[in-house]
N, C-alpha and C positions, 0 to 999 in steps of 0.2 A: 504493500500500500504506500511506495516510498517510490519517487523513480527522481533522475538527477537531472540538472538542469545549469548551467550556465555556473557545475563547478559546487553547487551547492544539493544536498539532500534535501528534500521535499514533500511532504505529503498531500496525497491525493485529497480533494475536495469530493464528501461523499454524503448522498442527501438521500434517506429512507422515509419513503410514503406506505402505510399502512393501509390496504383496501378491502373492503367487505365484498363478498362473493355476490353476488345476484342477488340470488337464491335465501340470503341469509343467515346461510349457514355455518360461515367463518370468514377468517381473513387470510390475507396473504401479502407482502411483503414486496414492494418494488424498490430498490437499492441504485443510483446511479453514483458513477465514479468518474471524477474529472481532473484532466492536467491543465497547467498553462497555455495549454492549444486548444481544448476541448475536451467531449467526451471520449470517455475509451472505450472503444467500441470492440473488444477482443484483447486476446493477447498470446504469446509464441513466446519462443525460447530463439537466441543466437548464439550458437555453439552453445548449450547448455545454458546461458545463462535467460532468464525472464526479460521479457521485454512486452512492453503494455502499447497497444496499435490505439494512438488516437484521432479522430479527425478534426483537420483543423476547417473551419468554416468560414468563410470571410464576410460573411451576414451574422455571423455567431454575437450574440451581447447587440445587437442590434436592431432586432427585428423592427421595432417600432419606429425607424430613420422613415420610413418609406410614408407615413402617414400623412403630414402635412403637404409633400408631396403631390401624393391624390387628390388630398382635397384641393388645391389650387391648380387640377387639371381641369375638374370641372367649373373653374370661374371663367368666363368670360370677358371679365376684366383684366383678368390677370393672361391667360394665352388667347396669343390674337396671332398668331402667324406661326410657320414650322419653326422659326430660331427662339420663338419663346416655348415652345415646347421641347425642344429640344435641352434648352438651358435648365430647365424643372426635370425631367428625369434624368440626365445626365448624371446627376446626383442622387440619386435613388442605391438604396443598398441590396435589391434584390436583385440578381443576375437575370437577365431578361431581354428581348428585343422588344424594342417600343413602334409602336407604327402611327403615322397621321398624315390625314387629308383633310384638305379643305378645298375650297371650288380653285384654285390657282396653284396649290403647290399637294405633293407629297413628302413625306422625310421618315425617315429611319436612323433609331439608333440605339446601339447595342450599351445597356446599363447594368449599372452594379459595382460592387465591392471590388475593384479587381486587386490583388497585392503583387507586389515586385519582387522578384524571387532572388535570391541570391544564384550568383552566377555559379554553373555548373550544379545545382541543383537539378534534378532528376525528376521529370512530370510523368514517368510511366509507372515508376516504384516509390514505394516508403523512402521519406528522408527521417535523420534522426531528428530528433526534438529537443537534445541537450542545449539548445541554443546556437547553435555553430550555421544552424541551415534555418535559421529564422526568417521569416519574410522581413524585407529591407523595414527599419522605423516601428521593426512591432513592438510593441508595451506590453506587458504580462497584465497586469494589472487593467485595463482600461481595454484591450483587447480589441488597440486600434494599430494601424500597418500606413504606412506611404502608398498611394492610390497615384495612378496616372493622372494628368493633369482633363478638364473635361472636353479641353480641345482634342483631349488623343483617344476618346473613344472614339469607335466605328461608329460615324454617321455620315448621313446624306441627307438633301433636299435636292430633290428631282431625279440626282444621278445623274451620270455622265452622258447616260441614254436613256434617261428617261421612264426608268425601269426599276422599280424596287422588290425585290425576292425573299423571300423567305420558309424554309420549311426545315427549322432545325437544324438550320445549319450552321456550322459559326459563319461568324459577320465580316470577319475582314483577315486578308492574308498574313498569318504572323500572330497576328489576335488571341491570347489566350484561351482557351474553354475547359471545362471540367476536368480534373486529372482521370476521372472515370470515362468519360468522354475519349476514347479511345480512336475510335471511327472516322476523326475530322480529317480527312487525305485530299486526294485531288480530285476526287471525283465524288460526287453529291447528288441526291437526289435532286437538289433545288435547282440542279443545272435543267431536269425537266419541264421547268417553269419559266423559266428565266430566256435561257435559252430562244425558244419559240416563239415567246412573248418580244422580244428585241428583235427578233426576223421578221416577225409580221410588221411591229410599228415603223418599221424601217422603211416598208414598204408606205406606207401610208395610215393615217388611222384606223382603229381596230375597232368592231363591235362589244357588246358582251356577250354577243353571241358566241364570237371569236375567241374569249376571254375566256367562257366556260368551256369551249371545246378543247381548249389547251390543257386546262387543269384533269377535265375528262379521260384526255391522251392520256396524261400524265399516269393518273390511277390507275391504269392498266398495262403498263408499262413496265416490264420485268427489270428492273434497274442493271441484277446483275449479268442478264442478258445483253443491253444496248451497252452499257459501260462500261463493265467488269470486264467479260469476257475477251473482248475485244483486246484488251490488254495482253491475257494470256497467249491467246493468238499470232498477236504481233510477236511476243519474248519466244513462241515454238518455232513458228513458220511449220514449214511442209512436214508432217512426220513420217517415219516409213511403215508404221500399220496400216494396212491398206481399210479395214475397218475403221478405226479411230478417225483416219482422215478424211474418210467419208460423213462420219457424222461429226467432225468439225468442219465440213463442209457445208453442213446442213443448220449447223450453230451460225458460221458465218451469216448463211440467208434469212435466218433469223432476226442476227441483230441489226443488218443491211436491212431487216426490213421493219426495224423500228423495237423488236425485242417485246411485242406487244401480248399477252396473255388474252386469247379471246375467240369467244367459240360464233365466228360469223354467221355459220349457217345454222345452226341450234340443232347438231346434231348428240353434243352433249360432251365433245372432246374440242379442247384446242388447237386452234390451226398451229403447223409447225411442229404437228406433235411430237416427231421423232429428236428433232434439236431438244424440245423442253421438257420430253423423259429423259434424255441425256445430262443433261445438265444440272437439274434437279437433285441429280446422284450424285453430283460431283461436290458443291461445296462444303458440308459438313468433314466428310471424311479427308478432304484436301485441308482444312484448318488445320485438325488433328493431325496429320501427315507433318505441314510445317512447323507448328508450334508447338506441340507435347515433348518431343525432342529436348528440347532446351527448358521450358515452363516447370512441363512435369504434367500429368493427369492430375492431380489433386489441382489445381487452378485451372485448365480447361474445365472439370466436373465442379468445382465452385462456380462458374464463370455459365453453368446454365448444363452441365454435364452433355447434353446431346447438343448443346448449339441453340435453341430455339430461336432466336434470331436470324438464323440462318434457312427458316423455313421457306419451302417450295414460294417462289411465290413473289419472297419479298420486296420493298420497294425500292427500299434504298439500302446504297453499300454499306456492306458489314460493316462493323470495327475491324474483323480480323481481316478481311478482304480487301478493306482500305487499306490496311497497313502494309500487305501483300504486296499490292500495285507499287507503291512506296521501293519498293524493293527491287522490282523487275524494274521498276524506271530509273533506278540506280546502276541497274545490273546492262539494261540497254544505251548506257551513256545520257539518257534524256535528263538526268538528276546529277546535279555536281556534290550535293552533298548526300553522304550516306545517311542513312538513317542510324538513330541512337546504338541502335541493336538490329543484327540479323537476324533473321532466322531459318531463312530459307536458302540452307547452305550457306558454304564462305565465297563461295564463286559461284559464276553465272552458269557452269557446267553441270553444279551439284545442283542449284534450284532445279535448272531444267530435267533435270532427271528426276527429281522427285515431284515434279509437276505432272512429267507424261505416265510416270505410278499412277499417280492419283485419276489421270483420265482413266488410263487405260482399267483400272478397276471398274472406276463410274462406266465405262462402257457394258463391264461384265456386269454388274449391278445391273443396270433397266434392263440386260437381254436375260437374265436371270427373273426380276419381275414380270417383263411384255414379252418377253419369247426370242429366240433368235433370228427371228427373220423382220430386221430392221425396218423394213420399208409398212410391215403390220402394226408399228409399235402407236400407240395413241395415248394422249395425257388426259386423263380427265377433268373437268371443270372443277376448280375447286369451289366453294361456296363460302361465304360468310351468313351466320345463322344468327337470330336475335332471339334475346329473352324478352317477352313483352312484361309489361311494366303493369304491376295489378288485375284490374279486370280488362286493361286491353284486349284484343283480340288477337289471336298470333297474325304475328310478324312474319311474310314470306319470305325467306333467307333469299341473296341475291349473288353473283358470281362473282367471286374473288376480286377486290379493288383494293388499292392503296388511300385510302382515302380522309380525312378529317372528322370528326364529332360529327361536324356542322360548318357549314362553308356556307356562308354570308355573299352577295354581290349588291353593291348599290352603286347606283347610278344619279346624275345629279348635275340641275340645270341653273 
């Protein structure tokens, strides 16, 4: 209950809430334990000795910064333009992207708490907390840090075309994001927004019609199909299984033809079938292939044990897939700097070879599920299903989309 800090012994901060069961019929006991970063949320041994895993939170001791805030969004008085909106959240403690339109401008901008890291500080793993790897200006005591200045957050008004994007993605090149946040590479689902959206207006003004059919594309759009793969491809070129390179021939036509998930003629399977049972097979057990090696199974099987994220389907690129790319673009000269860590092999001869493993299994995979004669093979539609809510009446489940809660358009004269 002791851990060291900047040279000095310490004790933890530890605060016990007694709670009565439902039911009535006793209580039970919640215990939280805290260092000068935060809560502890676990703990490990290095080399034998204890060591207490806490998080450190850059909203932490702050939550209520962001209140005054809000309320002077909604005045009138007070924002009258995107530079006054922008200057009010700017300063906001919760990490978030802000968005706003009014009849003459839009603007965007990425807020929150951000801290300065000491240099050579590590955002993929634990730093210590004895104080050596503090965030620049942090206070123990007050549980405040040195913040970028508010001119150097990621923002816009209008943009350079005109075009403001968003779907999770981080905001601006170099830009911090979450150290869990794993995923942010070169390649992003927002590019399917953004993208489209800049080619049309280029062309001339756009409808909402136009607007919703972009976003529409978008949802159905196998990300790791049009973007991902593509990648791979380029880092293989030609292989000599005469199989495999048929149906990465048929991956190609796939993503050449937009990488789209969707069954045109309603006969109940995907067009392209045989590219998207192929490929389907391939990215979980290709993570595993690159990353357990070095990691270890106990942090893949922490990290979701089968991959779930990884599912048939999904929208946007992986974390581990992002990081991939990363790597082969390193490996094909397109990246001058390496990334922090490899993992797919030490050279471009070892990835590659443990890339076309990974196909060549994923080929035996779907001919083992849909049979060996490739040209029969068929994906089935996947479906998204709902719970209805109370006495509703069910909800017809609809085919697989990438899609929002709730997507809002308005228009305005």
């Amino acid at each position: 209950m002791y851990f060291s800090y900047k040279g000095e012994c310490l004790a933890f901060e530890t605060r016990s809430d007694v709670k009565r069961l439902p039911d009535g019929g006793g209580t039970y006991t919640l215990t939280s334990v805290r260092s000068v970063h935060g809560p502890v949320i676990g703990r490990a041994t290095v080399d034998g000795v204890p060591v207490a895993l806490a998080q450190a939170r850059t909203m932490y001791m702050h939550e209520e910064m962001d209140y005054p805030a809000h309320a002077q969004l909604f005045s009138p008085s007070v924002v009258g333009s995107a530079a006054d909106f922008i200057e009010i959240v700017a300063g906001t403690a919760y990490n978030i992207g802000w968005w706003y339109i009014d009849q003459k401008d839009i603007a965007g901008v990425d807020a929150g708490l951000v801290p300065i890291r000491r240099q050579g500080a590590s955002t993929d793993l634990p730093v210590w907390g004895t104080g050596q790897w503090d965030w620049v200006g942090f206070d123990p005591e007050t549980h405040t840090f040195q913040t970028p200045l508010k001119s150097q957050y990621p923002q816009a008004i209008n943009g350079p075309d005109g075009v403001i994007a968003g779907w999770n993605n981080s905001s601006a090149l170099g830009w911090p994001v979450k150290d869990e946040a794993w995923g942010h590479g070169g390649e992003h689902r927002v590019q399917l927004l953004k993208e489209p959206t800049v080619a049309a207006t280029n062309e001339g003004p756009i409808s909402i019609v136009d607007l919703v059919r972009i976003h529409t594309e978008a949802a159905v759009t196998d990300f790791h199909a049009q973007r991902v793969y593509p990648s791979f491809r380029e880092f293989l070129g030609t292989v000599d299984d005469a199989r495999l390179e048929k149906l990465l021939q048929a991956a190609d036509t796939w993503a050449q033809a937009g990488g789209r998930r969707q069954d045109l003629n309603g006969d109940g399977v995907l067009e392209h079938g045989k590219a998207v049972a192929f490929l389907d097979m391939l990215w979980r057990p290709l993570v595993r292939d690159v990353f357990e090696p070095v990691l270890g199974a106990d942090i893949l099987d922490a990290a979701g044990g089968n991959l779930p994220s990884l599912n048939p389907g999904a929208g946007g690129a992986n974390a581990w897939t992002s990081r991939l790319i990363s790597e082969l673009r390193f490996h094909m000269g397109q990246s001058e700097d390496p990334p922090w860590r490899t993992y797919c092999g030490t050279t471009r001869e070892e990835c590659g070879l443990l890339i076309l493993a990974a196909l060549l299994r994923a080929a035996d995979a779907a001919a083992a599920t849909y049979g060996e004669d490739v040209e029969a093979w068929k994906a089935p539609v996947r479906s998204i299903n709902f719970r209805p809510t109370g006495d509703m009446a069910p909800v017809p489940p609809i085919a697989w989309q990438n899609r929002g809660t709730y997507v809002q358009v308005t228009t305005g004269r």
